[in-house]
N, C-alpha and C positions, 0 to 999 in steps of 0.2 A: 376310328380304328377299322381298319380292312382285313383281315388276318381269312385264308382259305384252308383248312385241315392242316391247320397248324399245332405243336407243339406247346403243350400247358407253359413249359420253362420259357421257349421265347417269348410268348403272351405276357407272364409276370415282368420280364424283361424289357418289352416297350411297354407297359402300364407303367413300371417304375422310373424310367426316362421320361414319361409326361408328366409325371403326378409326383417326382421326386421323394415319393413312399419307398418302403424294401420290404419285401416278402422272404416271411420264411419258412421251409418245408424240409420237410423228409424226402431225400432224393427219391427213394424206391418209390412210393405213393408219385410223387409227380410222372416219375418214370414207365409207372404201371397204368395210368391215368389216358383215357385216350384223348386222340387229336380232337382239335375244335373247329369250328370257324362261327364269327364275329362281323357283321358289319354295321358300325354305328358312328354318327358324328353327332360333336356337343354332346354329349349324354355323360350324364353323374356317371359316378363311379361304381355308384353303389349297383346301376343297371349291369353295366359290365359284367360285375362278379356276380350280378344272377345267373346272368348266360353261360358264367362258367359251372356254376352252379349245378345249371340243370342239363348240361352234357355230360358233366364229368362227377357227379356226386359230392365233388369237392367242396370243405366251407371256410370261411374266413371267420377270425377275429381279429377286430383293428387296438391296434393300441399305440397312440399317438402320431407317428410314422413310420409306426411298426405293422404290417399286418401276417399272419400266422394263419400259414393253410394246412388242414388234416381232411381225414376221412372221416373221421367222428366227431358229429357238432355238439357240444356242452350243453345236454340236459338233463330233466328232472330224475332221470337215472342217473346220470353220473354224479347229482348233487346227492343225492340219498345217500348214498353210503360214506362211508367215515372220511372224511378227508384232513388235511394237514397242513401248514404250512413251512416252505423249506425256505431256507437262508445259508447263503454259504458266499467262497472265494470262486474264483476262474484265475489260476495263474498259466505260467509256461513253464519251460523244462528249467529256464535262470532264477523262476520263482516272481517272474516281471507280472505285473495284474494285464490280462488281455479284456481289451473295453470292446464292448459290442459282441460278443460270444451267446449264443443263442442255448437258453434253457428250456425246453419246455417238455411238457410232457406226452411220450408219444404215445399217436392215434392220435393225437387231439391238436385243437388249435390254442392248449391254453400254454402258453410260452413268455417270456420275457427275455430282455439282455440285459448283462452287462454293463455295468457306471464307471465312469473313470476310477473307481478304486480297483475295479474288477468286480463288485458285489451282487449278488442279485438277494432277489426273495419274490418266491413262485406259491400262490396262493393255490388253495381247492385245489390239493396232490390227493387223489385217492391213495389208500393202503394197497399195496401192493405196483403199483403201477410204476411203468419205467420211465426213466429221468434220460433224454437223448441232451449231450451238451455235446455243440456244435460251432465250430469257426474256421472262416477258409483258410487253406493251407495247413489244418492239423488235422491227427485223426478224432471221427465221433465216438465220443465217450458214450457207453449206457451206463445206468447204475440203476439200482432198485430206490425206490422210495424211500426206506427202512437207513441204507448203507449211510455207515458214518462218514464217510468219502465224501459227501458232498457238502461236508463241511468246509472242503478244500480239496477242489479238483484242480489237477497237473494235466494238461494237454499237450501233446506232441507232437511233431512236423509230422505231414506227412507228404515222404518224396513221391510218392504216387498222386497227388493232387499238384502239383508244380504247375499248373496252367496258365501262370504268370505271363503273360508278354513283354519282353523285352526287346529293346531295339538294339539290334546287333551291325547296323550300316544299312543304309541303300535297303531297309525293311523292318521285320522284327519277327521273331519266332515265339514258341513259347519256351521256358524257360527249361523245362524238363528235355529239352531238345538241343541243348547246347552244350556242348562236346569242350568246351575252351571255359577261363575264367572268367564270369563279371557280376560285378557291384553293381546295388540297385537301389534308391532312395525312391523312393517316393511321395507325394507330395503333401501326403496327411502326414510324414516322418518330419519332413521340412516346415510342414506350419506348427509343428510344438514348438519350435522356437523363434522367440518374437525377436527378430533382427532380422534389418533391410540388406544384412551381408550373407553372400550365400556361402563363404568361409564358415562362418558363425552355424549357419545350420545346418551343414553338410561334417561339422568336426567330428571324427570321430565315429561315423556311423558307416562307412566301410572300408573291412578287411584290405590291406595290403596298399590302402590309398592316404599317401599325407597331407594334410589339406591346412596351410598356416599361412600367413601373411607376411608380407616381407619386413614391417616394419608398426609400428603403431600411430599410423599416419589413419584419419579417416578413408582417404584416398588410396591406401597401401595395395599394390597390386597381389591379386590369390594367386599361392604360390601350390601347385596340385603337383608333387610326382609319386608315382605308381609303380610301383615294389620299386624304390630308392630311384637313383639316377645312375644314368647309363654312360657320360660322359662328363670328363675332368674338365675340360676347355669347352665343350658347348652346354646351348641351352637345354637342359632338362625338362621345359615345359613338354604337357602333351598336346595332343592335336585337342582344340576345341571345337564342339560344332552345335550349332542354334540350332534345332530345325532344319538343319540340314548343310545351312551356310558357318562355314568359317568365322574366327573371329578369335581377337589375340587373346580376350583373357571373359573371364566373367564375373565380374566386378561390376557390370552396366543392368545386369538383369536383377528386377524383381522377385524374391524366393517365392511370393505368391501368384505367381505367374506361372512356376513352375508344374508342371505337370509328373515328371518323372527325369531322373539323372541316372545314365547306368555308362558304365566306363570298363573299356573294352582294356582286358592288363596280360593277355599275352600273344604272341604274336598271330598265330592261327587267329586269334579274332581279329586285329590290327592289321593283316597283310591286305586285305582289300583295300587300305587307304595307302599302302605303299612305304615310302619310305616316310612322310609324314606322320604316321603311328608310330614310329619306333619304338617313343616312350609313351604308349597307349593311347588311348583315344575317350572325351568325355562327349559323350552325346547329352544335351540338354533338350529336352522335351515340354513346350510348353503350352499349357493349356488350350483343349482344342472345344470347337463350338460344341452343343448336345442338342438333342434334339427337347422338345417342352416348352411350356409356357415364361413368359419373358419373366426370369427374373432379377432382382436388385438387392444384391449384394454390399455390404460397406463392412470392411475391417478397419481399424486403427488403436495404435498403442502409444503410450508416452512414457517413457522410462527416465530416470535420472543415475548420473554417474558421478565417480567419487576416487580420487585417488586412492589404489589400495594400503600403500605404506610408503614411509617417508623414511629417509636417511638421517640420523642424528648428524645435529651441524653445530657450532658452538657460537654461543648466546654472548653480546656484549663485552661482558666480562671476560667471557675465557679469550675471546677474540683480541682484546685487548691486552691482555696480561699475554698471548703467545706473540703477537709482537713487540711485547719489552725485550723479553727472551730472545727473540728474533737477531734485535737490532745489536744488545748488549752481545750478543754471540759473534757475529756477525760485522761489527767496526767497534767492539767494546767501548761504544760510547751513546747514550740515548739521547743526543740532539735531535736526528731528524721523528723520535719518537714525540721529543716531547713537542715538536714543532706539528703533528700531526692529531695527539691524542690526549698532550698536557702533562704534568709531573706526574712521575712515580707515585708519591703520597696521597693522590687526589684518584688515584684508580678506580677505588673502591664506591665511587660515585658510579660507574658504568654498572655496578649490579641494580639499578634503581630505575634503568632508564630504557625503553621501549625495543627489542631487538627484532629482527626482521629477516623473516627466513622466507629466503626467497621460492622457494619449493612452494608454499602456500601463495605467493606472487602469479608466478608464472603457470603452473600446476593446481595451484588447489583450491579451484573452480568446483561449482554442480550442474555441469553442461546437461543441457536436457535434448533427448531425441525422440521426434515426431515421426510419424510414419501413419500415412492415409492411404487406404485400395479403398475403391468403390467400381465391381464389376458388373457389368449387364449380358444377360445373356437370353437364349432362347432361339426359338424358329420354329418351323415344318418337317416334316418329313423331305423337302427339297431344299429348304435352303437355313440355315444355321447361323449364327452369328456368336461371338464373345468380345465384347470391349472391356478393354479395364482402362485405368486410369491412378496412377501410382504418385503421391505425392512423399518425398523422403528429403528431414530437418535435421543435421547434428549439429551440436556444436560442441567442438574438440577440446579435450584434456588440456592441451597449450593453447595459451591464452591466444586470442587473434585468429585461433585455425577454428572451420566449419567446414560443412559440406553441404549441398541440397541436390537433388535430382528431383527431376520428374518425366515418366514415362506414360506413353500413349500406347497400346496396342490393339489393332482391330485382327481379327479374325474370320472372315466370310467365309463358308464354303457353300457352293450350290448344286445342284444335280439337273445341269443340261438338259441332257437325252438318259433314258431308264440304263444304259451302261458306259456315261460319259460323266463325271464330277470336275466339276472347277473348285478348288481350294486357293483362295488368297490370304495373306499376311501382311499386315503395314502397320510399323513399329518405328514411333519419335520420340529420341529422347534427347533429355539436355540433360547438364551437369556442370557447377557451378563448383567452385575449390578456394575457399577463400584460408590466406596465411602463405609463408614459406616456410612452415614446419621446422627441425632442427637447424634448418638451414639460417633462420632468421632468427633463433633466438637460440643459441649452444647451451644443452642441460647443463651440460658438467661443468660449466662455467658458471651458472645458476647458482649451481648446488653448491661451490667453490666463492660466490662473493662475499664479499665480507658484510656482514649483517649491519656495521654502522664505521662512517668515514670520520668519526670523531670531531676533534677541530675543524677543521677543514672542510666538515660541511659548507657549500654555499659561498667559499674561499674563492678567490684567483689566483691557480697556483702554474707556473711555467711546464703545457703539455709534456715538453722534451728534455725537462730533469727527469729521466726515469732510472739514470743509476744512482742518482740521492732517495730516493723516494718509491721504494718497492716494498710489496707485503713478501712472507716469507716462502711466496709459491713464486717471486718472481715477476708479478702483476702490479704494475704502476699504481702508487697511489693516487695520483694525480687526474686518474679516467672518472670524467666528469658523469658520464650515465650508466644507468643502473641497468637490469637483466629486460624491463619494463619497456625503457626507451631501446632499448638494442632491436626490441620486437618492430616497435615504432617502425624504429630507422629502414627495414626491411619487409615493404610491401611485396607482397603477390598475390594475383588473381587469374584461375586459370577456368575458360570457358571452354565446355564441348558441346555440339550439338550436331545429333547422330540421325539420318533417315534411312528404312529398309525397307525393301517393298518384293515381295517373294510372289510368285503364283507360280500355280502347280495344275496340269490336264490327268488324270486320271481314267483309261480307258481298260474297261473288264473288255476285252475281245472275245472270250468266250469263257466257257469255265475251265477256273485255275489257271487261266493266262493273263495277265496284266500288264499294262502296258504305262507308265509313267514318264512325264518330261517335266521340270523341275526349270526355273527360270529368277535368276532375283538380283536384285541391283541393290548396292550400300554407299553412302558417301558420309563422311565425318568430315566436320571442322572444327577446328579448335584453334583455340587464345591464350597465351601464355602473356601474361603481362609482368613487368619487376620494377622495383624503384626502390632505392638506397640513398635514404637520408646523407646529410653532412655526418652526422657521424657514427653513420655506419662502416664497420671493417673494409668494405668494397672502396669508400672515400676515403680513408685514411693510407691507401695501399700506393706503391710510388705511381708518379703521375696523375694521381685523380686530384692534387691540391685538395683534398678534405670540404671537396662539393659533389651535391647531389649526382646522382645520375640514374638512367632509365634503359630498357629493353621490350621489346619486343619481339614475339615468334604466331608464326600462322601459319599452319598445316591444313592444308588437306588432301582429303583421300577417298578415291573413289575403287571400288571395286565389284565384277559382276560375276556370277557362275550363272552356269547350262549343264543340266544332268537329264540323261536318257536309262531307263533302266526298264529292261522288259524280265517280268517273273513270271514263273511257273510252277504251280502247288498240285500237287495230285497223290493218290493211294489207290495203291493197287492191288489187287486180289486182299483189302483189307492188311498186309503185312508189312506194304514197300511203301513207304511216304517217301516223297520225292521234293527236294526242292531248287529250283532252277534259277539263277539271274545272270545276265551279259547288261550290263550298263557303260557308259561313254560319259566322259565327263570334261569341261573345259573352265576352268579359274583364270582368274585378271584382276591384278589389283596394280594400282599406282599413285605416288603421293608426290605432292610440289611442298615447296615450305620458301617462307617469307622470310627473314630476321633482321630487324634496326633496330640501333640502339644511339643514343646520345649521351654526352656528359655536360658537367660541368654545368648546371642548370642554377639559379640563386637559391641559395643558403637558404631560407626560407620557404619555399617552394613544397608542394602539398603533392603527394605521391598523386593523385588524380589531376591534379592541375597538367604535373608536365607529364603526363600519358595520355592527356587530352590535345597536348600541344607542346608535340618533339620540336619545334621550332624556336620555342624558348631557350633550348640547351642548345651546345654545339655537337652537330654530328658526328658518328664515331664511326659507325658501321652499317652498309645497305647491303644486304648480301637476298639471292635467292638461288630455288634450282629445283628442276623437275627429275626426278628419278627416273630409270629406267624402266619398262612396265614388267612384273611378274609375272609371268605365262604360263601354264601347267596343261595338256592333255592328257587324259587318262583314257585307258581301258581294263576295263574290269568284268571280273566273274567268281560268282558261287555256287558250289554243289551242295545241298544238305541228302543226307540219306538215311533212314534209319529202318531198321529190319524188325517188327512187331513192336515198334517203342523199347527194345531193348537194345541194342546192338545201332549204333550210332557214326558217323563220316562225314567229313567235313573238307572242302578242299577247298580253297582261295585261289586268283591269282590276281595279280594288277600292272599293267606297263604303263610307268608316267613319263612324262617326257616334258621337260622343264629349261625356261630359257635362261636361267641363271648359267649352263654351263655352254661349254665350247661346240660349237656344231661337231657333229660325229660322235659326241660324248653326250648327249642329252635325253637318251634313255635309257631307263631301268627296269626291269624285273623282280615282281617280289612273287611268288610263290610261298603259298603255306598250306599243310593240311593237318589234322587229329581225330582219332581213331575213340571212342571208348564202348 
């Protein structure tokens, strides 16, 4: 550490970056405290906080990764006289327990936090002495020693500490500086819930944002819209952005990856991205390098699942007895009953005999899911690194469906020249989709077959009698496979594998002006495979002769962005904060796709055999085509202004210009501003 009449706060601040400890104090005392300077390498820690010691009077006490600085160090004075110990709550204004809330007693360094319940207990309290409880973003509580209050303390926001940073486009402010609406997760909100969906950990936890799935597919695409949707006949999704770059949905990232999610929901915040933001804009934020010693991180969870409830379906018996009923109704005659199920008088045999609900068949599994992070991180003061490495195992509710991923992401950032940084990103991922979901095994049909085919188990009965020989929904007795084999009959396997690779120049040109160029390239591929048994509904359909057949499809897709943005941050005469940006921006994306498919392959034939080898079958279809490329330039700009932090403006514009439309029609103007 190099630090020149430096600030006590920044000091705690890079000790707590190297030494991943937290400090905590009484603002006024550090505030009051004077400047220092420090210069030491490899040296304990404990050296350090001497030197701060004997500049600033300052003292520490550690407790565990906690350390607590005051003015008055704990001694044989302060032991003497009568002390106490205190036990109590830390909630909020919902009554929710706040973990990590600092109690300790002021002047002094003797303090504790806060347990996942919210609880503390603070030993050696003199009589008389004040209790400061304390946590960012609320106000600091005092209490006296004696107060029954601290049996259960209520803490309250407080909008004067809003110092939050959030990313609002093309940069980020602090949160008490934003004139417009926006949601904010963050990433200690996202790891209370252990799930590799970031559906799953984003439910619910902000206002005016709806956040569900399209479907109960592992693979189900996140369906996010933000205060409802804005059109009848188009897509409602909003703009997505990684880190800066585009990207159709987020379904492919790691919630432990995430660093922070904040989602831009009214137009003054959205008009910088044009007409792209209409229906808001989610900026995801993901974990960036820090500075300190290399550490080795490893998360994983293993969870098991369980239908939550089943539909009552009738058992043998009643199955059997509704089609007597059926048939007698129906040709008032039980020939083809009793050719299927045996006399009337012998019925009573079926309540004895094994029934079979298909619901626990196809459904009522205990799919188990895996989920492995193991991240390494660390660096210099010049150069930073974060690797993770994400392994994710389901396997699905319907029988046959799974899913796996696994992601790579590196993070470098390094510092050139003392006001030039390079920041890079490079992110692989694959993704594996095994099943055709409802597609290959229909519930309602499931839920609908008949729990036992009677006589005619195991029978050979003529496919195409089916107006002699139907149950009473209409459905051929005669259909030789059950919900089990339908699955069979209907293979799919669908591959993706995704490469990004981003870098970023970062140049401070002088103070409050900054100068950024943004650069990063994406290419996906992916594999869609299918195969349809002999007697799958695909083979049975006219012309397929009730033989195999197969498909394939291959996409891909490359696309790059270039963003230019120069900022400018300054206060003047202490009352006018200023904030400036003009940025340039240029998108391209394009996809080709592949698709053949064959039929008629032999009856026998093993859904990998002819996807191994279309030549077996007779060809159907060789189709391909390259799309046209998506083209977008942009120009953009933002004014922030605000007059002694109270009095607040905000003014947007952006002209994009896009090759999807007619020459002479291909650009637009969005302008927005907000006043508060």
């Amino acid at each position: 550490m190099n630090v020149q009449n430096e600030t006590v706060e920044n000091v705690f601040v890079q000790l707590g970056k190297q030494t991943g400890l937290k400090f905590f104090y009484d603002q006024n005392v550090v505030n009051t405290a004077p400047r220092i300077s420090i210069k030491v390498k490899n040296s304990p820690l404990q050296t350090v906080l001497d030197k701060i010691t004997e500049q600033t009077n300052l003292f520490f006490n550690r407790d565990n990764n906690t350390i607590s600085v005051g003015k008055q160090k704990i001694g044989n004075d302060v032991l003497k006289s009568k002390t106490r110990t205190i036990k109590g709550t830390v909630v909020d204004e919902t009554g929710e327990s706040v973990i990590g809330a600092t109690v300790m007693v002021k002047g002094t360094t003797n303090g504790v936090t806060t347990n996942l319940d919210g609880n503390y207990t603070l030993n050696d309290v003199p009589d008389g002495a004040t209790i400061l409880i304390s946590y960012i973003g609320y106000q600091t509580v005092e209490l006296k020693s004696g107060s029954k209050e601290l049996a259960k303390i209520t803490l309250k926001e407080n909008s004067e500490l809003l110092d939050e940073v959030v990313v609002l486009g093309y940069g980020n402010i602090r949160r008490s500086d934003v004139t417009g609406s926006i949601a904010s997760v963050s990433s200690e909100s996202i790891s209370k819930v252990a799930s590799a969906s970031v559906a799953d950990a984003l439910a619910g936890k902000m206002a005016g944002v709806q956040i569900t799935t399209t479907d109960g597919a592992l693979d189900a695409e996140i369906s996010i819209r933000v205060r409802g949707g804005g059109s009848i006949t188009q897509d409602n999704s909003p703009l997505f952005l990684v880190d800066g770059f585009p990207v159709d949905d987020l379904s492919g990232i790691p919630p432990t990856d995430i660093e922070s999610i904040d989602v831009l929901k009214e137009a003054s915040m959205t008009a910088v991205y044009g007409a792209r933001g209409a229906n808001g804009v989610v900026i995801v934020t993901t974990k960036n390098p820090k500075m300190g010693k290399t550490s080795v991180q490893f998360n994983s969870y293993v969870q098991t699942r369980t239908l939550a409830g089943k539909l009552p379906v009738m058992n043998n018996y009643e199955f059997v007895m509704a089609e007597y009923e059926y048939q007698m109704i129906r040709k008032g005659s039980a020939d083809t009953f009793i050719k299927n199920f045996g006399y009337y008088d012998d019925i009573d045999l079926y309540k004895y005999t094994d029934s079979t609900d298909w619901q626990d068949e196809v459904l009522g599994g205990n799919p188990i899911s895996q989920y492995y992070n193991l991240t390494i991180s660390g660096g210099s003061e010049k150069t930073k690194f974060n690797l993770s490495y994400n392994r994710n195992k389901d396997e699905g509710q319907l029988i046959g469906s799974g899913l796996s991923r696994n992601n790579i992401i590196l993070k470098l950032n390094h510092e050139l020249f003392r006001n030039l940084k390079l920041e890079t990103n490079a992110t692989y991922r694959t993704r594996t989709i095994d099943g055709a979901g409802t597609s290959g095994t229909n519930i309602v049909t499931a839920l609908r077959f008949r729990p036992t085919n009677g006589l005619t188990s195991g029978a050979s009965l003529d496919p195409d009698d089916d107006d002699e020989n139907l149950d009473e929904d209409g459905n051929s007795l005669n259909q030789r496979y059950t919900p089990l084999e339908e699955n069979k009959q209907n293979y799919r396997k669908r591959e993706e594998t995704a490469i990004s690779l981003k870098a970023a120049l970062v140049w401070d040109m002088f103070k409050g002006m900054q100068f950024r160029s943004e650069y990063g390239i994406s290419t996906t591929d992916s594999n869609d495979d299918q195969f349809y048994g002999a007697l799958s509904g695909t083979a049975s359909a006219a012309g397929m002769n009730n033989m195999p057949s197969a498909k394939r499809t291959k996409t891909h897709k490359e696309s790059y962005r270039l963003a230019n943005t120069l900022t400018y941050r300054n206060l003047f005469r202490k009352i006018h904060n200023v904030n400036l940006m003009l940025g340039q921006e240029i998108n391209h994306s394009q996809n080709n796709n592949t698709f053949m498919s064959a039929r008629y392959f032999p009856v026998s034939i093993t859904a990998e055999a002819a996807l191994e080898n279309f030549a077996l079958g007779t060809p159907h279809q060789s189709t391909s085509y390259k799309a046209a490329p998506d083209r977008t330039a942009s120009f953009f700009g933002r004014a922030l202004y605000d007059y002694k932090s109270r009095y607040y403006a905000t003014f947007t514009f952006r002209a994009d210009g896009s090759t999807k439309f007619a020459p002479g029609k291909q650009w637009g103007v969005f302008p927005a501003g907000s006043i508060a």
